[in-house]
C-alpha positions as CSV (number, residue, x, y, z in Angstrom):
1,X,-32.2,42.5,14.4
2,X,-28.6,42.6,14.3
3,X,-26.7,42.6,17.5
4,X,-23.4,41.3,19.1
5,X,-24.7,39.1,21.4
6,X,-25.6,37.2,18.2
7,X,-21.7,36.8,17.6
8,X,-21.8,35.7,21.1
9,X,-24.4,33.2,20.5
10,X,-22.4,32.1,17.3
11,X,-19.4,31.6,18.9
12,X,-20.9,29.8,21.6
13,X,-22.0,27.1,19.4
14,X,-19.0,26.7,17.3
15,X,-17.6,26.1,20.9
16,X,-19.5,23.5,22.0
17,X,-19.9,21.7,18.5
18,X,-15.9,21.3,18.9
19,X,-16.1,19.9,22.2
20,X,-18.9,17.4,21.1
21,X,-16.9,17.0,18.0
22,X,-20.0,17.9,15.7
23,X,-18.9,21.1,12.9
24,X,-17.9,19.8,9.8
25,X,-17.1,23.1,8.3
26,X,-17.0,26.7,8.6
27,X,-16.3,29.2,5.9
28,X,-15.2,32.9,6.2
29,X,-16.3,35.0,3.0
30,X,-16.5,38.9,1.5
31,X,-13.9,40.7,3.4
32,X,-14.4,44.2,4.9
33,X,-11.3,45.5,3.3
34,X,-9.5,44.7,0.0
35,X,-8.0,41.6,0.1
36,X,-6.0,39.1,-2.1
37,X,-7.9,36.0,0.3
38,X,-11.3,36.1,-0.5
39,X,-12.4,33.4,1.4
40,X,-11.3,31.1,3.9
41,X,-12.5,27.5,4.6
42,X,-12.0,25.3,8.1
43,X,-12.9,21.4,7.5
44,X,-12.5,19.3,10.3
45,X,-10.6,15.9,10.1
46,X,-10.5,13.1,12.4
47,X,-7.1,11.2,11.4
48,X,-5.9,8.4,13.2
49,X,-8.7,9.3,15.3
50,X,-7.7,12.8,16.6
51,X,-10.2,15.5,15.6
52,X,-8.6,18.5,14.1
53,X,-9.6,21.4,11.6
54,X,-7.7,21.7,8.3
55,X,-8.1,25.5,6.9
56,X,-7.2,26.4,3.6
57,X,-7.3,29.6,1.2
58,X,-6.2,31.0,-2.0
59,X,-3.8,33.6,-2.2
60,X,-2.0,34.6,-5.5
61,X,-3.6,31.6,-7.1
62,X,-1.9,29.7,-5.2
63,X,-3.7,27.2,-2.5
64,X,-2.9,27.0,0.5
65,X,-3.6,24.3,3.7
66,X,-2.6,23.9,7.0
67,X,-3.5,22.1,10.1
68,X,-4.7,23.6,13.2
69,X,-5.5,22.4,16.6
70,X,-8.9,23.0,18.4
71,X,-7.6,25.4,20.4
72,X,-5.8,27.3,17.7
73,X,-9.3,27.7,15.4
74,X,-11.2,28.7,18.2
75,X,-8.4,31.5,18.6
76,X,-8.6,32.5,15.0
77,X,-12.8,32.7,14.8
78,X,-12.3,35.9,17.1
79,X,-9.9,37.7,13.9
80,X,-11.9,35.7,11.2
81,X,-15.3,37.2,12.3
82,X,-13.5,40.8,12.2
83,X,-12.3,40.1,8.5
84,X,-15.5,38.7,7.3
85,X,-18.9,39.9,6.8
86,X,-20.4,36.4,6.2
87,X,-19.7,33.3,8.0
88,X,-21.4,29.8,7.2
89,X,-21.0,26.7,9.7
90,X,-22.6,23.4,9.0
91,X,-22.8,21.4,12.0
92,X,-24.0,18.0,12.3
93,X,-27.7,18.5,13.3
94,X,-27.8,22.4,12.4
95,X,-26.5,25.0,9.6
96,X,-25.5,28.5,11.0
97,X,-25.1,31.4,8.6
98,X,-23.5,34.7,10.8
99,X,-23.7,38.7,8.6
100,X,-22.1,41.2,10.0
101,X,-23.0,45.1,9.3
102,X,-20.4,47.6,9.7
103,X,-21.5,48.4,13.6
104,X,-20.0,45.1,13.5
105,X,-23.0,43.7,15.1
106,X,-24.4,40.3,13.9
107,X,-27.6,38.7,12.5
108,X,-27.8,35.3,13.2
109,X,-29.9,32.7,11.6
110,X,-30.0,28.9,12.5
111,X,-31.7,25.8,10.6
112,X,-31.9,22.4,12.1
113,X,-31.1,19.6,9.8
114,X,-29.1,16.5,9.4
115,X,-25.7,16.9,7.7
116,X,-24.9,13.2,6.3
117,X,-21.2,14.0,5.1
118,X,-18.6,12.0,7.5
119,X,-15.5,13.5,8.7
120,X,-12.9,14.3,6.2
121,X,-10.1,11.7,6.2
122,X,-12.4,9.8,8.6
123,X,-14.5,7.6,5.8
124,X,-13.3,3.9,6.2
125,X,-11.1,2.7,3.3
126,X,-12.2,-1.3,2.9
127,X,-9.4,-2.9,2.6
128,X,-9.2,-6.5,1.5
129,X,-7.6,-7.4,4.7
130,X,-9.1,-5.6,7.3
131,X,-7.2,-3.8,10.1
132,X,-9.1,-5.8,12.4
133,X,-7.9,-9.5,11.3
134,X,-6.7,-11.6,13.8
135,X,-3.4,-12.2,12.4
136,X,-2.4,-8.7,12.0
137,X,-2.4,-8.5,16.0
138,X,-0.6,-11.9,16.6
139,X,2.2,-10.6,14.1
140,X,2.3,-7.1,16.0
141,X,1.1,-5.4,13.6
142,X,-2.3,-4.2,15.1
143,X,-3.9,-3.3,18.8
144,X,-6.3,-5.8,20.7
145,X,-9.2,-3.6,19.3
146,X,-8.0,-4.0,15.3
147,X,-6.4,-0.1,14.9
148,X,-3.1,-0.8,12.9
149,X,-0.3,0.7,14.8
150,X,1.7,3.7,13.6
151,X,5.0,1.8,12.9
152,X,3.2,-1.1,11.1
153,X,1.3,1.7,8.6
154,X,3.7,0.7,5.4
155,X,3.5,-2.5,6.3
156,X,-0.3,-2.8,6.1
157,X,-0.8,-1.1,2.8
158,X,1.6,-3.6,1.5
159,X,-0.2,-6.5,2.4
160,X,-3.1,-5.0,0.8
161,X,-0.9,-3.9,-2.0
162,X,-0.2,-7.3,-2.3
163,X,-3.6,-9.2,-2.5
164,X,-5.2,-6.6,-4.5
165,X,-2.2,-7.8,-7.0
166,X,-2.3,-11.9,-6.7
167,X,-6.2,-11.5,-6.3
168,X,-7.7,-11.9,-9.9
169,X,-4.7,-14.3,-10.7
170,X,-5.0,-16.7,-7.6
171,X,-9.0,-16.6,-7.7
172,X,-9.0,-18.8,-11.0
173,X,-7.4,-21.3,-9.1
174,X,-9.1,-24.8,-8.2
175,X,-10.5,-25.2,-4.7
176,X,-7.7,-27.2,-2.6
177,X,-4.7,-26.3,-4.8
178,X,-1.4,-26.1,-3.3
179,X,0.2,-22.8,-2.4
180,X,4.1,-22.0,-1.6
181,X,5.3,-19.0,-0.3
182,X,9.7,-19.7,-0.7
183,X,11.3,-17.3,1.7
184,X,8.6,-16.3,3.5
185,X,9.8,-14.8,6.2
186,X,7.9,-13.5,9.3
187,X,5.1,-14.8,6.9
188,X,3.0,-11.7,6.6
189,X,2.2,-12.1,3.3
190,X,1.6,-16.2,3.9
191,X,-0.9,-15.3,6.8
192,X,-2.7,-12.4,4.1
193,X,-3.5,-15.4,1.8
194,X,-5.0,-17.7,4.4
195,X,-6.9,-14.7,5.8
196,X,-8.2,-13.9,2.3
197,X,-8.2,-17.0,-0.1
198,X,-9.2,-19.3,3.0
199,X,-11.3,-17.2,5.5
200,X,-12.8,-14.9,3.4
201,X,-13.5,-16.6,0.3
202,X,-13.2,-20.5,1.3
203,X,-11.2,-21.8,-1.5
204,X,-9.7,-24.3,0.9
205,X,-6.4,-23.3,-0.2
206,X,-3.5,-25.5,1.2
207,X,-0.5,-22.3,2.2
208,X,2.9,-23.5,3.0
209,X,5.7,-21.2,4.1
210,X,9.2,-22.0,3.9
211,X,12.2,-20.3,5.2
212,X,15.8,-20.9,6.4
213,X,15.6,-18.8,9.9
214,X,14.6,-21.5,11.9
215,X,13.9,-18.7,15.4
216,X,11.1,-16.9,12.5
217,X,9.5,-20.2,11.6
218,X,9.1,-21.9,15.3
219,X,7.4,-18.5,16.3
220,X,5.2,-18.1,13.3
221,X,4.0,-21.8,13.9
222,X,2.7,-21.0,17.3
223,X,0.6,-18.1,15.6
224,X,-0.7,-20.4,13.0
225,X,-1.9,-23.0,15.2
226,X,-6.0,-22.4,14.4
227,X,-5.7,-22.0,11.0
228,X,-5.6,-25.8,9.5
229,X,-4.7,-24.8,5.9
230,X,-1.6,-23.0,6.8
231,X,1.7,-24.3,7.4
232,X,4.6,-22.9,8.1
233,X,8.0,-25.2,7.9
234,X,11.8,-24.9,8.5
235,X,14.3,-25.6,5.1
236,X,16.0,-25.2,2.7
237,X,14.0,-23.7,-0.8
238,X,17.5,-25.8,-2.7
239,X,16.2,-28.8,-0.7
240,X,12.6,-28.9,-1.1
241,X,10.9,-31.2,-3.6
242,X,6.7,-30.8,-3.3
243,X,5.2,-33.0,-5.1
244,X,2.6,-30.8,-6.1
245,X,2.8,-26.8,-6.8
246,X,-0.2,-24.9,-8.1
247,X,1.1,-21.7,-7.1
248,X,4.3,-20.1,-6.1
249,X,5.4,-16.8,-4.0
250,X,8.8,-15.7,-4.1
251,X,9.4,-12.6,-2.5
252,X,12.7,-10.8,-2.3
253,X,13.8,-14.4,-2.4
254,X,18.0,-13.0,-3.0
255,X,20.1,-13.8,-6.0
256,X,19.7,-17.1,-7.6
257,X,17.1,-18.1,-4.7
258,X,14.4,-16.4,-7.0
259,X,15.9,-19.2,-9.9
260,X,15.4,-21.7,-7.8
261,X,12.2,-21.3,-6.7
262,X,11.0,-20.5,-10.6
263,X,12.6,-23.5,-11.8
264,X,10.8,-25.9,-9.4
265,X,8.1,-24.3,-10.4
266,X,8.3,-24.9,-13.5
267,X,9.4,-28.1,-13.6
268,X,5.8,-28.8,-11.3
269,X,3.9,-27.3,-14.2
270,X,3.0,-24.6,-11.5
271,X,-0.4,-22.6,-13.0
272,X,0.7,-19.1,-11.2
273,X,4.5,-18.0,-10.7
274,X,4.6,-14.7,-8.3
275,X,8.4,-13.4,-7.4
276,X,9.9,-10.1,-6.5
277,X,13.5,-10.7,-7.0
278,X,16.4,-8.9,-5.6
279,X,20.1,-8.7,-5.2
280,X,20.8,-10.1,-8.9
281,X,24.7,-10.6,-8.0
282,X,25.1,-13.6,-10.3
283,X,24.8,-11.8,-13.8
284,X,26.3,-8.9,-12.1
285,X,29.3,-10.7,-11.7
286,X,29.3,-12.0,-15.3
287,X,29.2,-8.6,-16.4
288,X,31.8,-7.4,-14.3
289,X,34.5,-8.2,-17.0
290,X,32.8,-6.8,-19.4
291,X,31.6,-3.4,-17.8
292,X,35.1,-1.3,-18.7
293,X,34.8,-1.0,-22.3
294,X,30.8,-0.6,-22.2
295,X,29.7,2.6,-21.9
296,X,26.5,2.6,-19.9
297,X,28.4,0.2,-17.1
298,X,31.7,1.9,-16.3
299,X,29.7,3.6,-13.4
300,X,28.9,0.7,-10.3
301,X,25.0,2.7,-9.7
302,X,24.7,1.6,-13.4
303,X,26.2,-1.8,-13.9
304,X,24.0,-2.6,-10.8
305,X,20.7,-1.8,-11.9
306,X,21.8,-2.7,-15.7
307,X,22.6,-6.1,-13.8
308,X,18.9,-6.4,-12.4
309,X,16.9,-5.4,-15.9
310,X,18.8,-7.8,-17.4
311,X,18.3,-11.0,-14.7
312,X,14.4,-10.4,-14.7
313,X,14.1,-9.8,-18.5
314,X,16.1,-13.2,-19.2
315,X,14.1,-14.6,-16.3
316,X,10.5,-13.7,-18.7
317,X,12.0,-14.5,-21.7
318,X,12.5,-18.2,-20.4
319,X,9.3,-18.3,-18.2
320,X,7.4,-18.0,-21.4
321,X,9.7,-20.4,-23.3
322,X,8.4,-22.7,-20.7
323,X,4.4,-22.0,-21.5
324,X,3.9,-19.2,-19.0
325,X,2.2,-15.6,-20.3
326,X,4.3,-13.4,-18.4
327,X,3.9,-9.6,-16.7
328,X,7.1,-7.6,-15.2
329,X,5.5,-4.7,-13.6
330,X,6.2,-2.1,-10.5
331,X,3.8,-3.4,-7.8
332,X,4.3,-1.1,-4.8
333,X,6.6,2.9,-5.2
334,X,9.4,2.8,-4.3
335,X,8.3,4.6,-0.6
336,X,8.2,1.5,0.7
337,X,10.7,-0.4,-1.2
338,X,13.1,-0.5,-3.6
339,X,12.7,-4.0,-4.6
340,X,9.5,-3.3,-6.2
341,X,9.7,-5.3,-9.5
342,X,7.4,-8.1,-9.7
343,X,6.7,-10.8,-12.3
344,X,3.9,-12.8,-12.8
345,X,3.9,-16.0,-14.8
346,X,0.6,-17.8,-15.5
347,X,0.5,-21.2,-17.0
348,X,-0.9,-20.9,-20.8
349,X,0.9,-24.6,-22.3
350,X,1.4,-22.5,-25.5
351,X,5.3,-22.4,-25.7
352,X,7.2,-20.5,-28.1
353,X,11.2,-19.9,-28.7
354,X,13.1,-17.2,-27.2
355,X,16.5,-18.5,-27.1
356,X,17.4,-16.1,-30.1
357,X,16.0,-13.6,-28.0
358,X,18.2,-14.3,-24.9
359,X,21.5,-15.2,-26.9
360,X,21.2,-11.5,-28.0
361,X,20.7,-9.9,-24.6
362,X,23.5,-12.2,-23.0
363,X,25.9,-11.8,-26.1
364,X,25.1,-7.6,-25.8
365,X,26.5,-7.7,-22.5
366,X,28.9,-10.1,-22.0
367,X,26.8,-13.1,-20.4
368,X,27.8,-16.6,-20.5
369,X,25.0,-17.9,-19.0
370,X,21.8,-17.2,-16.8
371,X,21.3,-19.2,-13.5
372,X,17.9,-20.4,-14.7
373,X,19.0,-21.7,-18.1
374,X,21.5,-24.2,-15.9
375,X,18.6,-25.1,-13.5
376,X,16.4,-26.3,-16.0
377,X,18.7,-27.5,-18.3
């Protein structure tokens, strides 16, 4: 029989499953009066591990979402159960469906079961380098008990961004081969490939890092101390001469430093080539001179990025010269940064000419000559 101490009893329980963090959803349907919302949804979330309720409706055919504090839904069930005749709640161990007649009394009908559906937003994403490896907390970028910190967000998905890219490439690679990461920084990306190549998947990968701030690399040594396949050494990228290179990272290495590191790589018969170049000032500079009687580079915005098309297509078109099937590709949006071109050379030994190829591009714009052309000449 309806009554309102079944509303009562309804609200009563929506209470308490917010308190113990158990409703899932509730949805408001078939409005007393004639209305443009003909329904209206509540989903809770648990983001960054705060439980709150996301309600949503369609008005005008257009959708509509917004987030609401515990306190703030509990507020709205009194003007929701006024609107609606129907309510539906599923709870974690129980389903609730509330009618309402026009006494505005309720009928109230309960069914125990177990609702298997996790938390919206709350479902795990696996990652290939977990939020709770060790490194990510020694670098700062991660609490004692493995939740990634807010600022360090970006920085996490680039990581992953970033072996989910290399991954396929670098897992055809011998066991023990030789890995260099030139420029590497605080060597967040040097650490990701020990934690995955090495811990995870035991290729017994030897990772070196290199980089000229000498204050980055004595700290980043410390960190590295238990991990016996990972180095991390102050110098000079111009000045170092490995005898061996399977593989080589070059990230954001700036200017010519990206032609340096792929010409030693190169000339090492590397099997992978990974850079992400930036700050292209040397063809830049070449086409300086020639940027006032060419249309598309009068503007500076223009010459710039013109500058940077031109260095990395070049930069292919003598990679695979040298026997290396090459990719140029956008590996993270620009959201996290705008030096987000990447190419990827792997070693094929099947070499084919390109200098026509280049003398065009060079001659179209005014180029005497690319830095990587001198270094391996």
């Amino acid at each position: 029989m309806p009554t309102k101490e079944s509303i009562d009893s309804f609200l009563h329980l929506i209470d308490q499953s917010c308190k113990e963090e158990s409703l899932i959803s509730l949805t408001a349907s078939d409005p007393w009066t004639k209305s443009n919302v003909k329904k209206v949804s509540f989903k809770a979330l648990n983001i960054k591990g705060k439980y709150t309720i996301s309600k949503s409706y369609l008005l005008n055919n257009q959708q509509f979402t917004e987030s609401l504090q515990i306190s703030e839904f509990k507020n709205s069930l009194v003007a929701i159960i006024e609107n609606y005749k129907q309510l539906n709640a599923k709870l974690k161990h129980q389903n609730l469906q509330l009618l309402i007649n026009k006494k505005r009394e309720g009928s109230l009908k309960k069914r125990s079961t177990t609702n298997k559906e996790e938390l919206h937003h709350n479902k795990q994403k696996s990652y290939l380098i977990p939020p709770d490896a060790s490194f990510l907390h020694k670098l700062d970028l991660s609490t004692k008990d493995g939740k990634i910190k807010d600022k360090a967000q970006k920085k996490f998905r680039q990581i992953n961004k970033f072996i989910e890219v290399i991954k396929p490439h670098f897992e055809s690679l011998p066991d023990q081969a030789h890995i260099y990461d030139f420029g590497c920084g605080k060597g967040y990306l040097t650490f990701a490939m020990d934690e995955y190549f090495n811990q995870q998947l035991n290729k017994n990968f030897t990772i070196k890092g290199i980089d000229l701030k000498k204050d980055l690399i004595l700290n980043i040594q410390k960190l590295a101390t238990n991990r016996p396949n990972l180095q991390f050494v102050y110098g000079d990228i111009n000045k170092e001469n490995p005898k061996r290179i399977d593989a080589l990272i070059a990230l954001h290495a700036c200017d010519t430093a990206t032609d340096i590191a792929i010409a030693k790589a190169i000339k090492k018969e590397a099997q992978l080539i990974v850079v992400a170049p930036c700050c292209q000032k040397q063809i830049r500079k070449e086409m300086a001179s020639f940027a006032s009687s060419h249309p598309m580079l009068k503007h500076g915005i223009l010459l710039e990025r013109q500058a940077s098309l031109l260095t990395d297509s070049i930069r292919a078109l003598i990679m695979e010269s040298k026997g290396y099937k090459t990719k140029v590709f956008e590996f993270i949006t620009t959201e996290h940064t705008a030096k987000n071109i990447m190419i990827i050379g792997q070693k094929t030994n099947v070499t084919s000419s390109k200098s026509a190829e280049i003398s065009q591009l060079k001659a179209q714009f005014g180029i005497r000559e690319h830095a990587l052309e001198k270094l391996l000449n």
